[in-house]
C-alpha positions in Angstrom: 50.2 109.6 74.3 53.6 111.7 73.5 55.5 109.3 71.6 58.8 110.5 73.5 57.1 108.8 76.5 55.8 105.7 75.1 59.4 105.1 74.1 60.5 105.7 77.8 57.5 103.5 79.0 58.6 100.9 76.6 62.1 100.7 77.4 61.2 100.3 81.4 58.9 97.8 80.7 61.8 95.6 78.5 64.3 96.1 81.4 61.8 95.2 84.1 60.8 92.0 82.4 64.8 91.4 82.0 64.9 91.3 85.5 61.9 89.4 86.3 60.0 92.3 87.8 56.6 94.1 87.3 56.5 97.0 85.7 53.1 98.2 87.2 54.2 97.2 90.5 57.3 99.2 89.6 55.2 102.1 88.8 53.1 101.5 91.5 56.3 102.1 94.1 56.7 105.4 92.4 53.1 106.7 93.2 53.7 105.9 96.7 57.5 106.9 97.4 57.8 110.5 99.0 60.0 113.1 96.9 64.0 112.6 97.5 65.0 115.9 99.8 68.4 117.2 99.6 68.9 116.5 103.1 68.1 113.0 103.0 69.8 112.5 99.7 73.6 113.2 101.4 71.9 111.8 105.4 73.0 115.5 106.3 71.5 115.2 109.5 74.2 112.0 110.4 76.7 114.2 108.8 76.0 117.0 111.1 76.1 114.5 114.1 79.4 113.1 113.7 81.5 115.7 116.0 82.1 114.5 119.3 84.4 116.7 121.1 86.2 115.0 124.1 86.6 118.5 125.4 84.6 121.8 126.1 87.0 123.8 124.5 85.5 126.1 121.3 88.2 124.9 118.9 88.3 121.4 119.0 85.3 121.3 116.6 87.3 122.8 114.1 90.1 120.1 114.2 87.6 117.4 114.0 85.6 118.4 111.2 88.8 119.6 108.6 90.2 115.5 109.6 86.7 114.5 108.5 86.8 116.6 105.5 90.6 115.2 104.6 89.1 111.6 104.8 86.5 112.2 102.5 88.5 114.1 99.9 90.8 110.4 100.4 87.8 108.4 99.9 87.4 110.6 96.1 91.1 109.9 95.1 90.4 106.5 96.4 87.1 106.1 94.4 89.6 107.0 91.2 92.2 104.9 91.9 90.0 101.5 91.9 88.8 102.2 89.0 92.7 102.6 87.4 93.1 99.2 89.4 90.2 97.4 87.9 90.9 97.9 84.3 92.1 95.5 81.8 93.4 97.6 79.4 93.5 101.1 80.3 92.7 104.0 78.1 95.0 106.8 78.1 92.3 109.6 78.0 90.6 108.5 80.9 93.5 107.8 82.6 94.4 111.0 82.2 91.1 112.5 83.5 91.6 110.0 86.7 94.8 111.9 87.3 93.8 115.4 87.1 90.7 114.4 89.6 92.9 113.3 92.1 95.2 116.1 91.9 92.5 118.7 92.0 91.2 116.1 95.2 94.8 117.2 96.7 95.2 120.9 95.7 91.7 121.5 97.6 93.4 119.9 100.5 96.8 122.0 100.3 95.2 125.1 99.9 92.4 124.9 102.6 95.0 123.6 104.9 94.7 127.0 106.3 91.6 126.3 108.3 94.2 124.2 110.0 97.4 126.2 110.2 95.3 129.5 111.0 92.0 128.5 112.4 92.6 127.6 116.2 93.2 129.6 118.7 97.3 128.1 119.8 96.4 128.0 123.4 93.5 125.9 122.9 95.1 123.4 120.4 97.3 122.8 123.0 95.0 121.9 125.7 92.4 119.8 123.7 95.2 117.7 122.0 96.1 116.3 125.4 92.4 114.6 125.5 93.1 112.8 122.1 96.9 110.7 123.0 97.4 108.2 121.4 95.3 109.1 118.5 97.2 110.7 115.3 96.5 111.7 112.1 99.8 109.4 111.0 96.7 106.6 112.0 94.8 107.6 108.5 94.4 104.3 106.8 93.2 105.7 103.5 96.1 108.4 102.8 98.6 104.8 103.1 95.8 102.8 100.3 96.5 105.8 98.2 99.7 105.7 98.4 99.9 101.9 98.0 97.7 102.1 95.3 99.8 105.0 93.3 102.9 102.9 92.9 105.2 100.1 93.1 105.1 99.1 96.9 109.4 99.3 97.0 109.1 102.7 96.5 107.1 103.1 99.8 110.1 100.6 101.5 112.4 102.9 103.8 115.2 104.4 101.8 117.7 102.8 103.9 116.2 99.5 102.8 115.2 99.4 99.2 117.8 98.3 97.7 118.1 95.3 99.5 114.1 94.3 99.2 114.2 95.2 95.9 112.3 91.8 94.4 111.2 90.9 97.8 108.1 89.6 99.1 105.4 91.9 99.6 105.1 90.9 103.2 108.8 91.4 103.8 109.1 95.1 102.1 105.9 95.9 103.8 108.3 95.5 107.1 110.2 98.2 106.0 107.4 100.4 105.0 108.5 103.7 105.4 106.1 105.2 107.7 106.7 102.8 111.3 109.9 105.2 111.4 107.6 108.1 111.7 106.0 106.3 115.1 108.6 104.2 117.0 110.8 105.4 120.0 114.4 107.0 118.5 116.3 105.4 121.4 114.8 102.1 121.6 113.3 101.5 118.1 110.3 100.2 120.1 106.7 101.0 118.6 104.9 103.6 120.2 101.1 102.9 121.3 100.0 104.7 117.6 102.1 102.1 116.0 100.7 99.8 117.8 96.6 100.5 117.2 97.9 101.4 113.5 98.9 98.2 112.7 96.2 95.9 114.2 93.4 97.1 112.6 95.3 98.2 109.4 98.4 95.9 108.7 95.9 92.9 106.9 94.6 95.2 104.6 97.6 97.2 103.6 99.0 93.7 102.2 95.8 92.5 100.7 95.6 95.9 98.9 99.6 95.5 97.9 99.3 92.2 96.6 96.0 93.6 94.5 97.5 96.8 93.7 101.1 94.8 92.8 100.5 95.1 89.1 97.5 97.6 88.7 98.8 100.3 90.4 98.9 103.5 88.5 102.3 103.2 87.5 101.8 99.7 86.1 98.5 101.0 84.4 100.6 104.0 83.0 103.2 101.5 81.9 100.3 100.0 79.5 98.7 102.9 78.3 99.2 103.3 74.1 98.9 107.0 73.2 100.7 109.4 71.0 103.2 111.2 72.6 101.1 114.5 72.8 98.5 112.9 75.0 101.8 110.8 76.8 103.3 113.9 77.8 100.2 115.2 79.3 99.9 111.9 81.6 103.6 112.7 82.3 102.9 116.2 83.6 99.8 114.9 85.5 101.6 112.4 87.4 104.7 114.4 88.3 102.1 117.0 89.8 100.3 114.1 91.5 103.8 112.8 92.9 104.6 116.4 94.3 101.2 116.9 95.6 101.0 113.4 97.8 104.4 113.6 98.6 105.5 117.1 98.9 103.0 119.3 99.0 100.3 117.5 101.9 103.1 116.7 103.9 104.6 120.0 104.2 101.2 121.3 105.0 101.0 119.2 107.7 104.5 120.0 108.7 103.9 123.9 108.1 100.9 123.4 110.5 102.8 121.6 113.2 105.5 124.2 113.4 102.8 127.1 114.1 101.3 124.5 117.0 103.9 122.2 118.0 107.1 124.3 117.7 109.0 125.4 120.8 112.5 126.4 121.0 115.5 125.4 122.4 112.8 121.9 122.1 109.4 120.8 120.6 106.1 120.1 122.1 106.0 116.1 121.3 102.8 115.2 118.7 99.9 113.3 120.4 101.0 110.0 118.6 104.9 110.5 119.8 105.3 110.3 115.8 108.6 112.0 115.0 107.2 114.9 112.9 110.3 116.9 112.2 111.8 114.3 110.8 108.7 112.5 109.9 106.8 114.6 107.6 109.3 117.0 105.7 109.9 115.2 102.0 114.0 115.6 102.0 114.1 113.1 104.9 112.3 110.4 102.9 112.9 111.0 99.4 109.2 109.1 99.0 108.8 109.8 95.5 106.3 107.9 93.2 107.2 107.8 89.9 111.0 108.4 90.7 111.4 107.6 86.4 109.8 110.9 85.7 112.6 113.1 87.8 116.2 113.9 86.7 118.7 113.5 89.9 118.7 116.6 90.7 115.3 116.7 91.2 115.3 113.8 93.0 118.3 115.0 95.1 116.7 118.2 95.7 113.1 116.9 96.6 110.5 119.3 98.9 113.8 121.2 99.4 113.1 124.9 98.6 109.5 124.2 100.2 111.2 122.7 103.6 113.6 125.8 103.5 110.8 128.5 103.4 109.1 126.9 106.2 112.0 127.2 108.5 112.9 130.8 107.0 109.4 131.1 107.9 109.4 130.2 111.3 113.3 131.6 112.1 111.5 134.9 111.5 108.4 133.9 113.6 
């Protein structure tokens, strides 16, 4: 027998007996098991299934399967930051690489958002988007666990408010997160149906993953990391790009694309949610920054500007 493979059959047979199993059974199992397809690998006929259009109309598909897309590039940066939460002691080279996958998770988003922005016909977008009130994209749990899970939770506390919660309790800056401003009535303050849904199946876990994330968030975990300043600056860079892309960049897509479907003058068509998306989603209006240590003041003073100012140069010379 090739002594390569009596090694192999060796070392299965130590790690089966570990385990309390049989290694001929084991064995066995293989004879009988099919060949792994492709198809069944990834369940791409489920995947495939997974559209269900409340409409007839051609282009709805298109919006369904680009918000299914954005959730799973979410549930990547996700997979990344949970691993930065569960370590110990991090180590600043893999932290690093942790960083760059979730900002190369982003730029895919930003620059395909065009199958968005481009890729539906106006007229239609307008029609099928009546069928899906009160449903929003502002509802997307996982883009707020990244966020939560990216920095200290007071920088997610309405600007108008941080100051004051600053030290607070988790429960009481999370009401003043900055998002419910970007789904309740302007004249009443009262929380629009979106709000509403948002809330009840999501509030719960937002605070469970705040209290978890409290001091292994990636700022925290950055805070530990022991490098030389070579490999410290590179982490720097890395997190300032994943600050602008989360915070500036996705947004402003979204915005971008809202104008081209939602825009009307002398007034707006309202989003499906009633969230507030001119005031909502462009950056200047927030001033949601992660890693605000990173930023001189007038970068912080100037944040998403020049992108928020070709956008509207943009759509003054639609």
């Amino acid at each position: 027998m090739n002594s390569e493979l009596q090694k192999r059959i060796d070392l299965l047979a130590e790690k089966y007996e570990a385990s309390g199993q049989d290694l001929l059974a084991f064995l066995d199992g293989l004879l009988y098991a099919n060949y792994i397809t492709y198809w069944d690998y990834i369940h791409l006929d489920t995947l495939l299934c997974l559209q269900k259009p409340r409409t007839d109309i051609p282009d709805e598909p298109i919006f369904i399967m680009y918000h299914q897309i954005t959730e799973l590039y979410f549930k990547l940066s996700l997979h990344e930051i949970r691993q930065i939460n569960a370590w110990k002691k991090p180590d600043a080279n893999e932290f690093l690489e942790k960083i760059e996958r979730i900002n190369r998770y982003f730029l895919a988003l930003t620059t395909s958002f065009g199958v968005m922005e481009k890729g539906m016909k106006r007229e239609e977008f307008l029609k099928f988007r009546l069928a899906l009130i009160p449903a929003s994209g502002f509802q997307s749990g996982q883009y707020r666990q990244i966020e939560i899970g990216c920095t200290d939770l007071i920088n997610l506390v309405d600007a108008e408010h941080r100051s004051r919660l600053k030290g607070a309790s988790i429960e009481d800056q999370m009401e003043y997160i900055y998002w419910r401003n970007g789904a309740t009535i302007a004249e009443t303050g009262e929380k629009t149906l979106t709000l509403k849904q948002f809330e009840d199946k999501y509030n719960q876990q937002f605070i469970e993953d705040a209290r978890n994330y409290n001091k292994n968030n990636i700022w925290q975990q950055f805070k530990r990391c022991e490098c030389d300043e070579t490999l410290k600056n590179d982490i720097i860079k890395a997190l300032r790009v994943l600050d602008y892309n989360v915070n500036v960049n996705w947004p402003l897509q979204h915005y971008k694309t809202a104008v081209a479907y939602l825009a009307r003058r002398p007034e707006d068509v309202a989003a499906t949610g009633g969230t507030n998306w001119q005031k909502y989603l462009p950056p200047r209006f927030q001033r949601r920054i992660f890693y605000p240590e990173l930023w001189s003041k007038q970068e912080i003073k100037e944040w998403g500007k020049t992108w928020v100012e070709s956008v509207l140069k943009d759509l003054d010379n639609g």
